[in-house]
C-alpha positions in Angstrom: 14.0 8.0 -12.0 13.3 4.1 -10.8 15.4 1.8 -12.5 14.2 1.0 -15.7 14.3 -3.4 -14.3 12.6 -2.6 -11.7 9.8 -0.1 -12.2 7.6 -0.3 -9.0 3.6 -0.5 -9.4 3.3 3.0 -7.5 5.5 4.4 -10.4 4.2 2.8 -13.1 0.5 3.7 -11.9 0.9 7.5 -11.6 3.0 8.8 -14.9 -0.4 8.8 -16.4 -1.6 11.3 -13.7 -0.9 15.1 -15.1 2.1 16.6 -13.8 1.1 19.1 -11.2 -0.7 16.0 -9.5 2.6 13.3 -10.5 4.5 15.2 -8.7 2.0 16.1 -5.7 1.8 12.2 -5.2 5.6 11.6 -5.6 6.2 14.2 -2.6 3.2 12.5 -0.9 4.8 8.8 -1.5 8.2 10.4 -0.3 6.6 11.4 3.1 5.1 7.5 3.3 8.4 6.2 2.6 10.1 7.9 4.8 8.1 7.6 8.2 8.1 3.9 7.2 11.9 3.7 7.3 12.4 5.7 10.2 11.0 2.4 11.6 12.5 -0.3 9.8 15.7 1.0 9.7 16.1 2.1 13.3 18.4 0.6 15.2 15.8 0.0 18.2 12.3 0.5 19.2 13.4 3.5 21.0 15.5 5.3 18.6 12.0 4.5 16.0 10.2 6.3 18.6 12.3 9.2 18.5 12.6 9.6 14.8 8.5 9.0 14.6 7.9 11.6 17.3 10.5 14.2 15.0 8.0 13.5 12.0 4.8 14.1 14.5 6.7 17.3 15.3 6.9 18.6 11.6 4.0 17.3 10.5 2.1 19.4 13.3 4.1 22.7 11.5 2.7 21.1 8.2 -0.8 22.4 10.0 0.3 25.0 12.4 3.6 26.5 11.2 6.7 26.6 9.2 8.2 23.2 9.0 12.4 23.1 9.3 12.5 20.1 7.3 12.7 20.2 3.4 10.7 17.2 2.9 8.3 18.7 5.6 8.1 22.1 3.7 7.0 20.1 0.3 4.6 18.4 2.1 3.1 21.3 3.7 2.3 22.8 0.1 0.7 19.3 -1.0 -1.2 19.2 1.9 -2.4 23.1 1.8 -3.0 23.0 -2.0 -5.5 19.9 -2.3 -6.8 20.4 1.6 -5.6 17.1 3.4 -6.9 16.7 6.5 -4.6 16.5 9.3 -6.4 13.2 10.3 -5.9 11.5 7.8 -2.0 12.3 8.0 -1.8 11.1 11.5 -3.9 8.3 11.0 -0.9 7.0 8.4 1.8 8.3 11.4 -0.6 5.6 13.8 -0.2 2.8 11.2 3.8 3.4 11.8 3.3 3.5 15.0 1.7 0.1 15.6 5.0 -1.7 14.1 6.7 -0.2 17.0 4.8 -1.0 19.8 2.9 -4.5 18.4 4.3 -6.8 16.2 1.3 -8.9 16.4 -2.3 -8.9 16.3 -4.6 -11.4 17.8 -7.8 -11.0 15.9 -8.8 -9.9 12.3 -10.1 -6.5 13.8 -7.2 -5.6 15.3 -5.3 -5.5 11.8 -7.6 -4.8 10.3 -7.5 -1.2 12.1 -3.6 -1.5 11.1 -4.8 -1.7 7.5 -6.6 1.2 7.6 -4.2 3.2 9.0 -1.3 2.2 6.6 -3.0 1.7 3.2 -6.4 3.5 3.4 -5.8 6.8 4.8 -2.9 6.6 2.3 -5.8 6.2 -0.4 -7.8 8.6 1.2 -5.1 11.2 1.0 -4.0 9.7 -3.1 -8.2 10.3 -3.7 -7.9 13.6 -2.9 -5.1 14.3 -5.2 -6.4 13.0 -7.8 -9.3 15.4 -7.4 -12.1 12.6 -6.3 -14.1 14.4 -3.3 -14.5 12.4 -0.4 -18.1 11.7 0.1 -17.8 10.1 -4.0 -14.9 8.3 -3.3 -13.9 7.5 0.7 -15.9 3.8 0.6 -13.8 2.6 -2.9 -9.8 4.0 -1.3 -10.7 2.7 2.1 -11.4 -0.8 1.0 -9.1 -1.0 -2.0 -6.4 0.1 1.0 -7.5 -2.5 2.7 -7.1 -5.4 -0.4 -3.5 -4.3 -1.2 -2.6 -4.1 2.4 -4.2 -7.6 3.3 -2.3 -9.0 -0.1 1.4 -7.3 0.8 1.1 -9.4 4.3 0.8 -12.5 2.4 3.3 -11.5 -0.4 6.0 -10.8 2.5 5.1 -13.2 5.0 8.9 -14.5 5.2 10.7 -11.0 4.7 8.1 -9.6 7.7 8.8 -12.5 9.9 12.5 -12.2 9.5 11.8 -8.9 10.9 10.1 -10.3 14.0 7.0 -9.4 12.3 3.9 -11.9 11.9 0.4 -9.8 10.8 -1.6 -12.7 9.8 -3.8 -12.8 13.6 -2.9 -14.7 16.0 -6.2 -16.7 16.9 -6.2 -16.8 13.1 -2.8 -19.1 13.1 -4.2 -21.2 16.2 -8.0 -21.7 13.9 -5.9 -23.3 11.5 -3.0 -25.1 13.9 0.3 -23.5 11.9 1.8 -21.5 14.5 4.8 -19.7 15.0 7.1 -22.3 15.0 6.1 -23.6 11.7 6.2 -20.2 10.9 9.8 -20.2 11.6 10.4 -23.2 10.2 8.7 -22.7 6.7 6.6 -25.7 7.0 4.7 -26.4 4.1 1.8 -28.6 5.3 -1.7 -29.2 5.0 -2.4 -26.5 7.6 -0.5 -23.6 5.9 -2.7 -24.2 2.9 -5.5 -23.9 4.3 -4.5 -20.6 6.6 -3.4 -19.2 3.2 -6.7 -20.0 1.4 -8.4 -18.6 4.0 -6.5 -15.3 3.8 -6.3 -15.2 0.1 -10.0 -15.7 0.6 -10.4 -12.2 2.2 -8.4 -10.3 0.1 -10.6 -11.3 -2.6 -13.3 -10.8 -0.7 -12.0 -6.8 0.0 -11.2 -6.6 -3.9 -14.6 -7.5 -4.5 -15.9 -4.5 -2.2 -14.0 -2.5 -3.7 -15.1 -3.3 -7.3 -18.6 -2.5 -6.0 -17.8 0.6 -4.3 -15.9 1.9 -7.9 -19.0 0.6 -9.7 -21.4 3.3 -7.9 -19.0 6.1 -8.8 -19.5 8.8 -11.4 -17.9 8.2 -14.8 -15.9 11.4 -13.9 -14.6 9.6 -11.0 -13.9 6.6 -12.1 -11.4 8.4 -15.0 -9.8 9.8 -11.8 -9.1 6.0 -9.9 -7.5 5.4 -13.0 -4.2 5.4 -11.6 -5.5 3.0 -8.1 -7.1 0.9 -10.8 -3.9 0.1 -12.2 -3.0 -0.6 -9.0 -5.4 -3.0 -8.0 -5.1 -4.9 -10.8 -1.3 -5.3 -10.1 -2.2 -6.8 -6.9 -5.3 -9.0 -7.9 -1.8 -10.3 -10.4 0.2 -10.7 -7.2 -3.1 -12.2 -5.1 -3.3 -14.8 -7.6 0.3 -15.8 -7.6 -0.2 -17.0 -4.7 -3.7 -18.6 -4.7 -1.7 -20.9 -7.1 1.2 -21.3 -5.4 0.7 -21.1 -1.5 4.4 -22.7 -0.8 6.2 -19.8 -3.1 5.3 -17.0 -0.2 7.8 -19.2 2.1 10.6 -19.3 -0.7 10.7 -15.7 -2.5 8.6 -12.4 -2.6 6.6 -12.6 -5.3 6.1 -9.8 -7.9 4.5 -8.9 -11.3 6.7 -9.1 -14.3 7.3 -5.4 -16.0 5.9 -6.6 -19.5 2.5 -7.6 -17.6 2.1 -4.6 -16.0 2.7 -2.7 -19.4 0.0 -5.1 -20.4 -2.2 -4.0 -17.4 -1.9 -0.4 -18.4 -2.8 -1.0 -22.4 -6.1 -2.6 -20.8 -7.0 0.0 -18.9 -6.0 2.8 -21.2 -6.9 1.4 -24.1 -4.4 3.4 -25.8 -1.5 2.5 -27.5 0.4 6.1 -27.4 0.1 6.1 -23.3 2.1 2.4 -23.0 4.6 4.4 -25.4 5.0 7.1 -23.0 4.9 5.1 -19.9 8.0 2.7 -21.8 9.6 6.2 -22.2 9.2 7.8 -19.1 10.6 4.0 -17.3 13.6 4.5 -19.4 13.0 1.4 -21.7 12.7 1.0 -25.4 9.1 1.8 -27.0 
């Protein structure tokens, strides 16, 4: 159980998903995290190689075997019980990958591939837990993916770079003169606000594929996105933070107050009893 003062949007979004499926995704987001932070908390490039080649290693048992790991083992049933392709799964261990060996990208379609790999074969995978099939709802998780990856990289431009990491491209950064020195820096001129309208500008831009891409789904499937819905509009919150305030991704990450996204729920549940619930399950007062 989260901390009630700090309830993250992936929590919040999936306690109104039934519990067999809850607790698929929870395993599921337990497997993400973990592969992500046998990267960011390595010690060195080559030590994250090793502890990314041990996941490749369980994760072709997943498919082939008996995994040794516990984490592996609860992944294995997840993956066997709502028929996860194996691409898919190493498409998200490629994602991980790419912060190893490239900590930049020098055009739009090189991270753009990144994206993919790290938030939309994560939605792919989430779709099929949720019991969307993937020729109904593959276009809507792999561009959504892409909008809530392309707004995290402006939310933690400062905590990435810290990290030696800068995903904004790099021809991108020389279009619009703010380069990595300013970076560095924290220069708030002229030229970071127009690199970040520009990227704020495509994230909307992916958001409003997406919305297109729900709009042509079945009723039935749409009830299923419910949870990525919430999701989205979390981030479209967060997006327009910082279409505001350009400057405030140099000074603090910026994030979406808890009673707002108890607000973002009631809209899209329409249900007073499932905010109740949701307050409960955080640990917080109804």
């Amino acid at each position: 159980m989260p901390n009630p003062s700090s309830v993250s949007n992936f929590y919040l979004a999936l306690l109104l998903l039934p519990k067999k499926k809850r607790q698929a995704m929870f395993i599921f987001y337990s497997f993400c995290r973990a592969v992500d932070d046998a990267v960011d908390l390595a010690s060195s490039p080559s030590e994250a190689k090793r502890e990314l080649g041990r996941w490749r290693y369980q994760i072709a048992l997943c498919y082939d075997g008996s995994p040794t790991q516990t984490d592996a083992q609860q992944l294995q049933k997840v993956i066997r019980q709502y028929k996860i392709p194996r691409q898919e799964i190493e498409d998200i261990l490629r994602g991980i990958e790419m912060d190893i060996a490239a900590n930049r990208f020098q055009t739009f379609q090189e991270l753009e591939e990144y994206c993919y790999c790290v938030a939309s074969a994560v939605g792919l995978v989430s779709s099929r837990i949720f019991g969307v099939q993937e020729e109904h709802g593959r276009d809507f998780a792999v561009l959504l993916g892409k909008a809530l990856q392309l707004t995290n990289i402006l939310r933690d431009i400062k905590e990435d770079n810290l990290k030696g990491r800068i995903y904004i491209p790099q021809n991108e950064l020389e279009q619009f003169d703010y380069l990595e020195d300013k970076l560095n820096r924290c220069v708030e001129d002229e030229s970071f606000m127009k690199l970040l309208d520009f990227q704020c500008h495509r994230a909307r831009l992916f958001f409003k594929k997406a919305d297109d891409a729900f709009k042509s789904l079945s009723k039935d499937d749409q009830k299923k996105f419910l949870p990525a819905r919430i999701m989205e509009a979390v981030y479209k919150a967060i997006l327009e933070q910082i279409e505001k305030n350009p400057d405030l991704v140099l000074k603090k990450r910026l994030t979406v107050p808890l009673w707002k996204k108890m607000a973002i729920a009631l809209k899209y549940t329409l249900t007073k009893c499932v905010l109740i619930s949701l307050l409960s399950a955080a640990g917080l007062p109804a």
